[in-house]
RODO-2510 file (C-alpha; in nm, 4 decimals, decimal comma):
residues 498
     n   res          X          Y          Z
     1     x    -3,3141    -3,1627     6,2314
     2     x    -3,4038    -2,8076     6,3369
     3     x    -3,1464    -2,5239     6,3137
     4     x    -3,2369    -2,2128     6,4160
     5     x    -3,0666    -1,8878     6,3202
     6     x    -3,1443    -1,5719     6,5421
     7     x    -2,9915    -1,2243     6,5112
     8     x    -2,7380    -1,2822     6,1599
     9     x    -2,7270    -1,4101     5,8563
    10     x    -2,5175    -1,6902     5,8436
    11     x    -2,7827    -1,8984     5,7605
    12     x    -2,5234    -2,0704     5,4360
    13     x    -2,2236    -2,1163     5,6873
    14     x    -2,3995    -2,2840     5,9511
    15     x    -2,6235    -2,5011     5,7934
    16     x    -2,3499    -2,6603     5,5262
    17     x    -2,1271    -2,7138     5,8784
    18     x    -2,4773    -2,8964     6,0439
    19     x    -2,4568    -3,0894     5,7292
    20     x    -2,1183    -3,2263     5,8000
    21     x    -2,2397    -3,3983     6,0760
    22     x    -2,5666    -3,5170     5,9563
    23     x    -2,5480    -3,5372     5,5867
    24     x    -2,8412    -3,6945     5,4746
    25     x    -3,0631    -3,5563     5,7688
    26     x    -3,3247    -3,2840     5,5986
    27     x    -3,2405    -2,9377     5,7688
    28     x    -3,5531    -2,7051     5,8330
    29     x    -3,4200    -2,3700     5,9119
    30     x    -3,6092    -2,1304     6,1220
    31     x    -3,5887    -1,7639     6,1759
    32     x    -3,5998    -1,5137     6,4388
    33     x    -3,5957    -1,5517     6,8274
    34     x    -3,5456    -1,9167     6,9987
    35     x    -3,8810    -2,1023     6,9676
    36     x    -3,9656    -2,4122     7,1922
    37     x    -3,8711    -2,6779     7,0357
    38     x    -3,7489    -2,9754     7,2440
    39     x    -3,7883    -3,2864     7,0396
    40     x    -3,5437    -3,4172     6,7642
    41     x    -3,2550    -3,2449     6,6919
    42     x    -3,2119    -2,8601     6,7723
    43     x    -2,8810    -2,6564     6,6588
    44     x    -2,9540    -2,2687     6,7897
    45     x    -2,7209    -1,9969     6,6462
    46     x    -2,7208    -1,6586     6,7920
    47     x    -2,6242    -1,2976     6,7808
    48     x    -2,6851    -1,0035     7,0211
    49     x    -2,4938    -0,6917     7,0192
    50     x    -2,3995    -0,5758     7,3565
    51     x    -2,2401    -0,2622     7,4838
    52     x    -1,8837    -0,4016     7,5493
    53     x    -1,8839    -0,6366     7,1864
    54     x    -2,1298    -0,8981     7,0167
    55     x    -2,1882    -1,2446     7,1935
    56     x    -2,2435    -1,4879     6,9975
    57     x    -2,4671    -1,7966     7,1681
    58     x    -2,4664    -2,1960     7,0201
    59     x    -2,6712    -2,4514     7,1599
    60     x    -2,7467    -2,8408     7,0337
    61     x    -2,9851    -3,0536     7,1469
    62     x    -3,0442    -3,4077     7,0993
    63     x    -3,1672    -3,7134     7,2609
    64     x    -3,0109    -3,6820     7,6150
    65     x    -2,7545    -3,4083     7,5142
    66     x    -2,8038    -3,0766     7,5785
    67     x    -2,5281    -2,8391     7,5663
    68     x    -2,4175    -2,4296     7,5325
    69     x    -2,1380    -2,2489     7,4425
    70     x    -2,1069    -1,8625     7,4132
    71     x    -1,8083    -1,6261     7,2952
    72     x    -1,7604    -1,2632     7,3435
    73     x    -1,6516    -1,0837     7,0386
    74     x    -1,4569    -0,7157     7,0796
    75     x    -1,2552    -0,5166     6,8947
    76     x    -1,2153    -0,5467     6,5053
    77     x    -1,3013    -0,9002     6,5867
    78     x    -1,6259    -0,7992     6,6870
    79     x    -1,6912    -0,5511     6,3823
    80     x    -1,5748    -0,8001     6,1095
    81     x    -1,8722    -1,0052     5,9659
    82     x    -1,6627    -1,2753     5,8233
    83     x    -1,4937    -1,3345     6,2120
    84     x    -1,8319    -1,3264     6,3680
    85     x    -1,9665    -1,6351     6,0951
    86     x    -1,6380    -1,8140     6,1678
    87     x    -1,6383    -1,7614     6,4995
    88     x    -1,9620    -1,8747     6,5292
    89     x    -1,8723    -2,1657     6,3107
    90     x    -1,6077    -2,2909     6,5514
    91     x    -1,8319    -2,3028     6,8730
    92     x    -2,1514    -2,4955     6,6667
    93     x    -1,8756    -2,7246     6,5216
    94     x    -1,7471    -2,7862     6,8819
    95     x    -2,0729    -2,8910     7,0352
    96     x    -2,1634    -3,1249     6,6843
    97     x    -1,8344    -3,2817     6,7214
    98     x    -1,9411    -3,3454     7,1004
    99     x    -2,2540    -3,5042     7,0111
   100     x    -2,1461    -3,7250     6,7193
   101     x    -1,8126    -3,8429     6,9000
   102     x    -1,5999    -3,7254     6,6067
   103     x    -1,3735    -3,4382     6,4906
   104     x    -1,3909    -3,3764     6,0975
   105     x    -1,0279    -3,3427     5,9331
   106     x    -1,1524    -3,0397     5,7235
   107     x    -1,2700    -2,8730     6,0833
   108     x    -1,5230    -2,5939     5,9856
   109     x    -1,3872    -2,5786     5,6099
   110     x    -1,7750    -2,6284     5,4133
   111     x    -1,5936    -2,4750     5,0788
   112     x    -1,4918    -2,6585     4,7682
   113     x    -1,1431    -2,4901     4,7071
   114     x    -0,9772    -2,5242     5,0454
   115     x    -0,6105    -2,5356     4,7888
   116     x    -0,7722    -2,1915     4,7166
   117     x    -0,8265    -2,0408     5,0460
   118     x    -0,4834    -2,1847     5,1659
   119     x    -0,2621    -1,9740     4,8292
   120     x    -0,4903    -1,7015     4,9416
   121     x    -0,3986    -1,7211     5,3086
   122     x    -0,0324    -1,7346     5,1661
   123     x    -0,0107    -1,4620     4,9777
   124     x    -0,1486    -1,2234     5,3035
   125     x     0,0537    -1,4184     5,5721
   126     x     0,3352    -1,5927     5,3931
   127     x     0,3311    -1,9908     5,3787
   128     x     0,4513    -2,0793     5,7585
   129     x     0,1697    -1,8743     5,8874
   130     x    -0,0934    -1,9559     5,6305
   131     x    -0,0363    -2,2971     5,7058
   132     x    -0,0825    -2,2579     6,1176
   133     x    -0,4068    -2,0114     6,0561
   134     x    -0,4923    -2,2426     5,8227
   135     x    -0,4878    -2,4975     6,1574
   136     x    -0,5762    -2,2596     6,4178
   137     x    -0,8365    -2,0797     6,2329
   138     x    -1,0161    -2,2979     6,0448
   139     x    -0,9990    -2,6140     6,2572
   140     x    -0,8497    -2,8316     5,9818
   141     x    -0,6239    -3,1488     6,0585
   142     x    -0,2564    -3,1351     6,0099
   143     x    -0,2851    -3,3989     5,7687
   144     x    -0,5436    -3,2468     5,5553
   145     x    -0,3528    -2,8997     5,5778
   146     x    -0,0142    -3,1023     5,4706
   147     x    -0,2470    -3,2371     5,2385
   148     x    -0,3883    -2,9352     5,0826
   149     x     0,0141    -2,7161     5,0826
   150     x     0,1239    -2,9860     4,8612
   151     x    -0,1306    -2,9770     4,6229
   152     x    -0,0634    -2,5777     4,6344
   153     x     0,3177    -2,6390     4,5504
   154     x     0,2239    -2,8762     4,2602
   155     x    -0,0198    -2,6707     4,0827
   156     x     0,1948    -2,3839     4,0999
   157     x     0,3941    -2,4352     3,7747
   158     x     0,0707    -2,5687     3,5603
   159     x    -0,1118    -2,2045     3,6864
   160     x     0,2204    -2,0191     3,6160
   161     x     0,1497    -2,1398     3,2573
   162     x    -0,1746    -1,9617     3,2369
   163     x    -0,1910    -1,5956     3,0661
   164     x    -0,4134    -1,3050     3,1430
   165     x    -0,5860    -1,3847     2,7697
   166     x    -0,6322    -1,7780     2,8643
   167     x    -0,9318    -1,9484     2,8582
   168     x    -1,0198    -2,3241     2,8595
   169     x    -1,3323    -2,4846     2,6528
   170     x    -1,5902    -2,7141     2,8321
   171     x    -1,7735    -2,9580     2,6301
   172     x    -2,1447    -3,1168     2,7620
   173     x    -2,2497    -3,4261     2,6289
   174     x    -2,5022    -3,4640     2,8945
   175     x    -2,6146    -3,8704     2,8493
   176     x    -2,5241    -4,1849     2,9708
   177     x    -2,5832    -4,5599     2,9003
   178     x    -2,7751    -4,5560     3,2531
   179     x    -2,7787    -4,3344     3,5579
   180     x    -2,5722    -4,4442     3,8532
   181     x    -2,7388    -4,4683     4,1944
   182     x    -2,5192    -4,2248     4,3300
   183     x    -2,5303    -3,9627     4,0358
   184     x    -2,6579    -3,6390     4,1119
   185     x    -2,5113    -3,4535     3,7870
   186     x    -2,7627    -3,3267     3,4904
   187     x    -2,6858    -3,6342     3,3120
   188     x    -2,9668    -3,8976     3,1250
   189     x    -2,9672    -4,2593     3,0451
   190     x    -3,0157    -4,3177     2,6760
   191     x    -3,3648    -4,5321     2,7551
   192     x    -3,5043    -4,1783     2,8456
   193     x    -3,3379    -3,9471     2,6176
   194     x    -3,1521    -4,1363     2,3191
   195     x    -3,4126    -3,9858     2,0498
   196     x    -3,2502    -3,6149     2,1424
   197     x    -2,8920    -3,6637     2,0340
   198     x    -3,0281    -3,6144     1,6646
   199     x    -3,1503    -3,2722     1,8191
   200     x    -2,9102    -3,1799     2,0314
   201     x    -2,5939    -3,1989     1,8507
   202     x    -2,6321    -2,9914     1,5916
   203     x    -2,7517    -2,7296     1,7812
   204     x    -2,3943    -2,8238     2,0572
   205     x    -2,2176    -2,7388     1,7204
   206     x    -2,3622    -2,4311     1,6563
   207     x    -2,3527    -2,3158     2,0000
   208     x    -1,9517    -2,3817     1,9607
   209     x    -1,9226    -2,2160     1,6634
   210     x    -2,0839    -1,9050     1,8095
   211     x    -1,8439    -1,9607     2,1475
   212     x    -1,5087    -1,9759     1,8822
   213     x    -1,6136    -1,6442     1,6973
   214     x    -1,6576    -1,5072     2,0516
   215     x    -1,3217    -1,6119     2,1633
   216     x    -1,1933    -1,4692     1,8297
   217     x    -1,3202    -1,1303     1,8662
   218     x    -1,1868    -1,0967     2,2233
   219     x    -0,8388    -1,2646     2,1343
   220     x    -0,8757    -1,5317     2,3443
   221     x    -0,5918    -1,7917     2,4024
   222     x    -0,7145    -2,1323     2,4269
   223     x    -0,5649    -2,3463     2,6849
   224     x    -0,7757    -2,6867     2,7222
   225     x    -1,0511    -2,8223     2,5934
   226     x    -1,2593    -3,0680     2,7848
   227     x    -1,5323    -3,2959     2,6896
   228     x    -1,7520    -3,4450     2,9810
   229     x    -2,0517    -3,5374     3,0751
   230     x    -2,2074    -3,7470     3,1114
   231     x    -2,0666    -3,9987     2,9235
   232     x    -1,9443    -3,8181     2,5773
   233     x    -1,8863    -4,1789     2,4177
   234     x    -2,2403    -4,2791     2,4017
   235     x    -2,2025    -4,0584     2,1224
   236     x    -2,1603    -4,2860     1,7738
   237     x    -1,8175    -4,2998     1,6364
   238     x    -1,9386    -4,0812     1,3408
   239     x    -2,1053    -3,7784     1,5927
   240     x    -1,7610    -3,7715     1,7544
   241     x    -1,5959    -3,7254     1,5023
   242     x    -1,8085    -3,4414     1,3683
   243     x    -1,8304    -3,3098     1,7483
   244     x    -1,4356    -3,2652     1,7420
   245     x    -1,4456    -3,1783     1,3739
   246     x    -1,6801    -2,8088     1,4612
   247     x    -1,4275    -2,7910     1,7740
   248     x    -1,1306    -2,7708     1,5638
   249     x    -1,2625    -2,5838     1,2655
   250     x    -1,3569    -2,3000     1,5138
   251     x    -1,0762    -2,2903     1,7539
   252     x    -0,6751    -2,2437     1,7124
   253     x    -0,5596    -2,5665     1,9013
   254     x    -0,1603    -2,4516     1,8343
   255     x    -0,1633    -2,3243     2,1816
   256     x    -0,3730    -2,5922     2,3742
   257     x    -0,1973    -2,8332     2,6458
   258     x    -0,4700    -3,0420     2,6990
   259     x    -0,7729    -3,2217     2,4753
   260     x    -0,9388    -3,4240     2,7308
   261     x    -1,2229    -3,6512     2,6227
   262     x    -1,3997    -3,8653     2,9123
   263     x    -1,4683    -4,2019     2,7937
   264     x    -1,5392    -4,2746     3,1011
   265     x    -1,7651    -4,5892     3,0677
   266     x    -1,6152    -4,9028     2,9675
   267     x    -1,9170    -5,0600     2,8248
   268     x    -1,9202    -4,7464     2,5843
   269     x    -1,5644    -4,7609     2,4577
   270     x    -1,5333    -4,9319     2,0846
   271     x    -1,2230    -4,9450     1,8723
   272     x    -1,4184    -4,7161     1,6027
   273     x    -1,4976    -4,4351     1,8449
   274     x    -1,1026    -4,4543     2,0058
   275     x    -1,0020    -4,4602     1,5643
   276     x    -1,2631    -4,1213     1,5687
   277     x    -1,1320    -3,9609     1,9048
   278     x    -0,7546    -4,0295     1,7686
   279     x    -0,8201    -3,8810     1,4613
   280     x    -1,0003    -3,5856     1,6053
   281     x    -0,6758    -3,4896     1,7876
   282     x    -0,7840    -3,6267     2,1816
   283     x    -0,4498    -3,6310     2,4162
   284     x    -0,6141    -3,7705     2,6740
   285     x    -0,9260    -3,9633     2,8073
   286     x    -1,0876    -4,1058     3,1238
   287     x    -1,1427    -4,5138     3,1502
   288     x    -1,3361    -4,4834     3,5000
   289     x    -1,3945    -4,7859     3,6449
   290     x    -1,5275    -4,6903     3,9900
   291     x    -1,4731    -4,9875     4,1331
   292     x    -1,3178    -5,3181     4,0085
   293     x    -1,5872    -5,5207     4,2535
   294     x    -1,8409    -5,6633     4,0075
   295     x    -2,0802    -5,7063     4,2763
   296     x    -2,0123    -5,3301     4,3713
   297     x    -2,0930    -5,2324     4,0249
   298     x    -2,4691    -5,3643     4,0280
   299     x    -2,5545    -5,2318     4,3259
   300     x    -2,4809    -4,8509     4,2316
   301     x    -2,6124    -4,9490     3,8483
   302     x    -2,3494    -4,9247     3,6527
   303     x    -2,3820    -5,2026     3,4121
   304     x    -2,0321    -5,3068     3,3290
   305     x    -1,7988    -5,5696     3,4545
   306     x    -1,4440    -5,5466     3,5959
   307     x    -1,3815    -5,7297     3,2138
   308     x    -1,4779    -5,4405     3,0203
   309     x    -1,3229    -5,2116     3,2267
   310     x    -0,9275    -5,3650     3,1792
   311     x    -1,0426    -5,4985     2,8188
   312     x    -1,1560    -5,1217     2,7316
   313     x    -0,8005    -5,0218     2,8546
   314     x    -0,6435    -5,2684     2,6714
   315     x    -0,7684    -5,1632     2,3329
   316     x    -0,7059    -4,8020     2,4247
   317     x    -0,3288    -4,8628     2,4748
   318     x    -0,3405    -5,0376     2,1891
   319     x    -0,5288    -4,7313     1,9779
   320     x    -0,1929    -4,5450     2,0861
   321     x    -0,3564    -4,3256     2,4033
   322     x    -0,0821    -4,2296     2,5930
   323     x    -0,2600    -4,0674     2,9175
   324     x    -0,5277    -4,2246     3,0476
   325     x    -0,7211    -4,1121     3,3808
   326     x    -0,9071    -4,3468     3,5368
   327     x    -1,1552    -4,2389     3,8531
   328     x    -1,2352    -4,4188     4,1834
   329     x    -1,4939    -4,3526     4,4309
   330     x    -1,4207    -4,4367     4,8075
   331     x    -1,7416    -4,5154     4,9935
   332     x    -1,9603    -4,6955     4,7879
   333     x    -2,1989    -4,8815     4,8772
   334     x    -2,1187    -5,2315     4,9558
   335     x    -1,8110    -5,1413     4,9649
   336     x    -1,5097    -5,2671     5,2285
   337     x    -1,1420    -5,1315     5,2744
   338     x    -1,0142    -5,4463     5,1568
   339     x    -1,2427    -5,4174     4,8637
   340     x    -1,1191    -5,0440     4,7855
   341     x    -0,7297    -5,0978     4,8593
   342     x    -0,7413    -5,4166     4,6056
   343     x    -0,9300    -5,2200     4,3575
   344     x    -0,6551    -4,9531     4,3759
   345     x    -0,4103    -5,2276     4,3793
   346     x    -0,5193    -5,3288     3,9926
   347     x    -0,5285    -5,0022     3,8993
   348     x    -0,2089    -4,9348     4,0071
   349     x    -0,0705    -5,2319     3,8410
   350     x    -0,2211    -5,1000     3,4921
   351     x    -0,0191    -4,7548     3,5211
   352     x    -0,2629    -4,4954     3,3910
   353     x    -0,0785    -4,1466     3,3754
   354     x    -0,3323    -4,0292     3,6462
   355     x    -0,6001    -4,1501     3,8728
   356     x    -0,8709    -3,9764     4,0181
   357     x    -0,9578    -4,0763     4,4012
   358     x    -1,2954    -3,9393     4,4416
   359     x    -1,5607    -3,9612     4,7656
   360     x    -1,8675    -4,0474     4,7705
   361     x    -2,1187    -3,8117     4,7848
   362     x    -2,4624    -3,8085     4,7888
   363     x    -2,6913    -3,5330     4,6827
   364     x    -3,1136    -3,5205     4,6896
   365     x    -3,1062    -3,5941     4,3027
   366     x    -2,9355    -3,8863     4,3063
   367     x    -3,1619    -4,1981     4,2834
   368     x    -2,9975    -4,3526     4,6059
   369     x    -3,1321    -4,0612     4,8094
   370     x    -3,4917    -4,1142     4,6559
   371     x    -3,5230    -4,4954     4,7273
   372     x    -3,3305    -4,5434     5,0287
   373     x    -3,4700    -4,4578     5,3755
   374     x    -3,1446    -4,4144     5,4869
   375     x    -2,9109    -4,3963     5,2298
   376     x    -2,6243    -4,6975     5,2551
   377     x    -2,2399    -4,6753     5,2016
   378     x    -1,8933    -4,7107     5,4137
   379     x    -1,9163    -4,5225     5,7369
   380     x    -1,6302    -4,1989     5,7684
   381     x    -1,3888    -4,4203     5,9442
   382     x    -1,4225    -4,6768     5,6292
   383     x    -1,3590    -4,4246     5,4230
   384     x    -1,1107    -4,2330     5,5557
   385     x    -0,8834    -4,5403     5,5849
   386     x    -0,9696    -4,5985     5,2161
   387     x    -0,7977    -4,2259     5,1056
   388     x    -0,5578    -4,2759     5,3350
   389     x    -0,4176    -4,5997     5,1661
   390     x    -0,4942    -4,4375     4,8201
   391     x    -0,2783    -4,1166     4,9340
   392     x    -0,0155    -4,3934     5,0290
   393     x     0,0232    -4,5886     4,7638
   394     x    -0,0090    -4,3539     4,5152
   395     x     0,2718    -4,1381     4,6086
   396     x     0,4727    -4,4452     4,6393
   397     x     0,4119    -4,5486     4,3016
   398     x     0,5298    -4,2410     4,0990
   399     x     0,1880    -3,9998     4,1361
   400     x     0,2066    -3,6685     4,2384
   401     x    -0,0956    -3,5051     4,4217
   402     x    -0,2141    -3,2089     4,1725
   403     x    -0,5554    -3,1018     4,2182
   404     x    -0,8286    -3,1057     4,5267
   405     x    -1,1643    -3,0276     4,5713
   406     x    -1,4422    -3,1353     4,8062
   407     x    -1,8404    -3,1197     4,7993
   408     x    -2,1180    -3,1069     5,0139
   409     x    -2,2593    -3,4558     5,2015
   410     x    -1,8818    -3,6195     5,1250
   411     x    -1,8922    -3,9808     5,2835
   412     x    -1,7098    -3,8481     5,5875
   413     x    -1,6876    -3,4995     5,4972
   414     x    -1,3761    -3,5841     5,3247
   415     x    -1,2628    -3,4898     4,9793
   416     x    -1,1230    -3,6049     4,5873
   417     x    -0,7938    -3,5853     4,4847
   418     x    -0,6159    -3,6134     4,1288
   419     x    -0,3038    -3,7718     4,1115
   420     x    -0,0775    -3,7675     3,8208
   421     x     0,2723    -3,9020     3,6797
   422     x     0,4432    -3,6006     3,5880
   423     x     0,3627    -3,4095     3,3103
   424     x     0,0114    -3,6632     3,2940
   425     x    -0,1847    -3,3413     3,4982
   426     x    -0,5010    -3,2156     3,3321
   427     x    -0,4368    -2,8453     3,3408
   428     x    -0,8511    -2,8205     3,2718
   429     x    -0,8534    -2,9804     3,6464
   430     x    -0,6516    -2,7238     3,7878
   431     x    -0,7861    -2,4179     3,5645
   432     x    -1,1189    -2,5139     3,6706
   433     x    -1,0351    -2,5932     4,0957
   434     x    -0,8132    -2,2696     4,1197
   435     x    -1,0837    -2,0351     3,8813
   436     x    -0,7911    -1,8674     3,7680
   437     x    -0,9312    -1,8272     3,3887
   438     x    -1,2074    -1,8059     3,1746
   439     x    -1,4080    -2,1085     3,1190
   440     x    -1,6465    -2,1054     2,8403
   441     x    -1,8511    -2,3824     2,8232
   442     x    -2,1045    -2,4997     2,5461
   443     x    -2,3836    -2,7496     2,5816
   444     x    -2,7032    -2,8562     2,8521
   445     x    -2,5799    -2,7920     3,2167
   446     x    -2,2755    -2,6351     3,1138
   447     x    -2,1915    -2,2793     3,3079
   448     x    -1,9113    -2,0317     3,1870
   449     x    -1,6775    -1,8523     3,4006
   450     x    -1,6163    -1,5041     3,3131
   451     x    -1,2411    -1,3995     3,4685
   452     x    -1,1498    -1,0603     3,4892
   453     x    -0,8198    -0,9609     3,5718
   454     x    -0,8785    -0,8945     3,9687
   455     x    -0,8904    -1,1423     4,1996
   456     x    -1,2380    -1,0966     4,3046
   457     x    -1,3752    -1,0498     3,8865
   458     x    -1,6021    -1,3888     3,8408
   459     x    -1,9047    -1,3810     3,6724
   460     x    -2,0939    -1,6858     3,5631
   461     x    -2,3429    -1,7634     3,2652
   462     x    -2,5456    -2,0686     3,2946
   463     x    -2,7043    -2,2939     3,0330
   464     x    -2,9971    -2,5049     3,0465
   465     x    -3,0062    -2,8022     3,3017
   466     x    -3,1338    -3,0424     3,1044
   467     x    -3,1271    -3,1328     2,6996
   468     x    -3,4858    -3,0960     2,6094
   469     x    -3,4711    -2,8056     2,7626
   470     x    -3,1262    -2,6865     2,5514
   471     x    -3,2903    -2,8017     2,2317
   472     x    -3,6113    -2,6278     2,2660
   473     x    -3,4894    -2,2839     2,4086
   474     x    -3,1435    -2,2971     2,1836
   475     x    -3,2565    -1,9353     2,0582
   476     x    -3,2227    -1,8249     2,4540
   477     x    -2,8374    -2,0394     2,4703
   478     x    -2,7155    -1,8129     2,2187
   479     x    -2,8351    -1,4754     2,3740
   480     x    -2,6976    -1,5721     2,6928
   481     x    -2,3590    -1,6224     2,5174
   482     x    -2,3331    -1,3396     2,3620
   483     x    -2,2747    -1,1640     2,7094
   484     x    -1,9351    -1,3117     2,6914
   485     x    -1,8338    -1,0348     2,4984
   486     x    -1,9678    -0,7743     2,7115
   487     x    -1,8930    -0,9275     3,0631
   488     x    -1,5493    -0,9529     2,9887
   489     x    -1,5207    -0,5815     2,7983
   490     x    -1,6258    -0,4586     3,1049
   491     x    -1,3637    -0,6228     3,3195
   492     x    -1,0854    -0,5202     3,1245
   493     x    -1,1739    -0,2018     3,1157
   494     x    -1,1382    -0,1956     3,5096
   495     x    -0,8071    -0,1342     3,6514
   496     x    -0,6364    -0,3975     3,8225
   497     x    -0,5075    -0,1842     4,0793
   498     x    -0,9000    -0,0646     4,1762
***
């Protein structure tokens, strides 16, 4: 599709909310004055400053539909940027839902932190009002707003935990025994990239002994540590344990409330790497099965059975882990309701401390997007019904609702929620949703969050994508970490009253 953006620079805004409606569609976005272009489909944004305010101007056009919608803008309305892009927001995202017979429960919401925005909105307008502009403004669903004040209230006492000197630690272990169809994180399968473990972990463990010094010098507090991926167990039982090992050597753990390791494929779990994660102090990992449909599992290539998964939980109950997560994706392909609620069902019935409900979503990376003409999974409605019953039966069965976040081309432009028994949340999850501390993070892909003390203080520090580019450019990892030091010198030397 077209979308055509003519006198402001909302260019972000509109085409993420174009992409809600047509989310594997590829979006060429033109510049300047209207052109004449009839075919396909044609989303025109405009602004034009007039003497009495700014009108704004959307038009869509598609197949047999043609339709317009303008708003005058005056006042501080008119003068404010940020009301002019959502403005303009709400009148596009009127004639889309028009066209595609449908009203999105997020409304014009394209963010990732909508929990965010909403504690925001609360501490301007107090809750009651937050929670109608939250309606009015922004377009979003009761539900989804009910949806998103309850996760606010539950990760209140988890971020009232967190100091001004906190920080949590991020782990990469950026390899898998296969790449799913639907992956689009900077992950590799072990065919490809197996020969650069023996590279790339010793150069992980310097990189994290340089991060703990850092932390040191700048009396850092450390509140989590999380391992991910990628699948961190495709590591050997004997590079976990010197992984965790460097981790504790060069960090004080006294203070941590979370040491999260995602084990997260079954056909990767062993009793000798749960006897090395034990021993290396883990409190919690991820089993994720995805799906408990064995025919599900082959299509989106993740080879393991439904076996594996509840014999790989088995052994780690057994091994004496306490709080397991386990993940779920709604949507996938081949998928049915049925399937989904009967997966959740079994999972359920297994009692992990928490379980992940994620959606799925499809970026251009992932392999789906590359071989599929038109990329196949449940339709929105399928979905949808698929959270709802997950929301439902969860919060029957003793989980509370603690963390939410969303991404672009969601199955239904929906989002993923963590669910916990209480006092089973992953504080990392929160930490990491709300960015309400310091992240550092060590390893390919892996980006650290600077936080200063103002709200607004966030500056980031990537790594390299991809491992052989982290093991042959290490010298570069290290330079970029040492601006730890300095970013974060320089907030706290800022007032927080500025």
């Amino acid at each position: 599709m077209i979308l055509m953006i003519d006198g402001h620079s909302f260019h972000y805004e509109m085409e993420n909310l174009c992409r809600i409606f047509f989310p594997y569609q590829k979006i060429e976005v033109l510049h300047g004055a209207e052109n004449t272009v009839e075919d396909g489909l044609v989303a025109y944004t405009g602004l034009a400053k007039k003497q009495d305010g700014v009108l704004l101007t959307a038009r869509f056009h598609g197949n047999s539909f043609s339709e317009e919608k303008t708003e005058l803008l005056t006042g501080q309305t008119a003068e404010s940027e940020d009301e002019q892009e959502r403005h303009m927001a709400i009148l596009l995202f009127e004639l889309l839902t028009r066209y595609c017979g449908y009203t999105p429960k997020w409304g014009i919401l394209t963010g990732v932190r909508p929990v965010k925005l909403l504690r925001q909105l609360k501490t301007k307008l107090g809750e009651q009002k937050a929670f109608e502009q939250f309606q009015t403004n922004y377009l979003v669903s009761k539900e989804k707003a009910e949806l998103s004040r309850v996760t606010m209230h539950n990760e209140e006492p988890i971020l009232a935990l967190s100091r001004p000197e906190s920080f949590s630690l991020y782990v990469s272990i950026p390899f898998c025994p296969s790449r799913c169809s639907y992956c689009s994180f900077v992950s590799s399968s072990l065919e490809q990239t197996a020969k650069l473990i023996p590279q790339y972990l010793p150069l992980l463990c310097e990189e994290i002994r340089r991060t703990g010094e850092i932390a040191s010098e700048l009396g850092l507090r450390l509140e989590s540590v999380y391992v991910g991926g990628g699948t961190p167990t495709t590591l050997s039982a004997e590079q976990l344990a010197l992984l965790l090992r460097t981790i504790r050597e060069n960090f004080t753990l006294s203070t941590i409330r979370e040491f999260t390791v995602e084990a997260g494929r079954p056909d990767t779990i062993t009793a000798e790497k749960l006897d090395a994660l034990k021993d290396g102090g883990i409190t919690r990992i991820s089993i994720n099965p995805q799906t408990l449909n064995d025919d599900v599992l082959k299509i989106i290539g993740r080879r393991h059975t439904t076996a594996q998964t509840l014999s790989a939980f088995s052994l780690a109950r057994e091994k004496g882990f306490h709080n397991i997560n386990m993940d779920l994706i709604a949507g996938l392909p081949g998928d049915t309701v049925p399937g989904f609620q009967n997966t959740l069902d079994h999972v359920v019935a297994l009692a992990p401390e928490s379980i992940t409900v994620h959606t799925l979503a499809l970026k251009r990376s992932a392999r789906m997007m590359q071989e599929e003409n038109e990329p196949f999974g449940s339709d929105a409605l399928a979905a949808g019904e698929m959270l709802d019953y997950a929301d439902a039966v969860l919060a029957e069965n003793g989980y509370r609702l603690y963390y939410l976040y969303r991404q672009s081309r969601m199955v239904g432009n929906l989002e993923n929620t963590g669910w916990a028994k209480p006092g089973a949340e992953s504080p990392y999850n929160v930490y990491i949703m709300d960015e309400t501390q310091t992240i550092l993070a060590c390893g390919a892909g892996a980006s650290s969050k600077i936080k200063g003390p103002r709200a607004d203080q966030l500056e980031r520090i990537f790594n390299f994508k991809y491992p052989f580019e982290y093991v042959s450019r290490f010298q570069e990892i290290l330079d970029r970490k040492d601006q730890v030091k300095s970013i974060y010198e320089r907030f706290q030397q800022i007032p927080k009253t500025e």
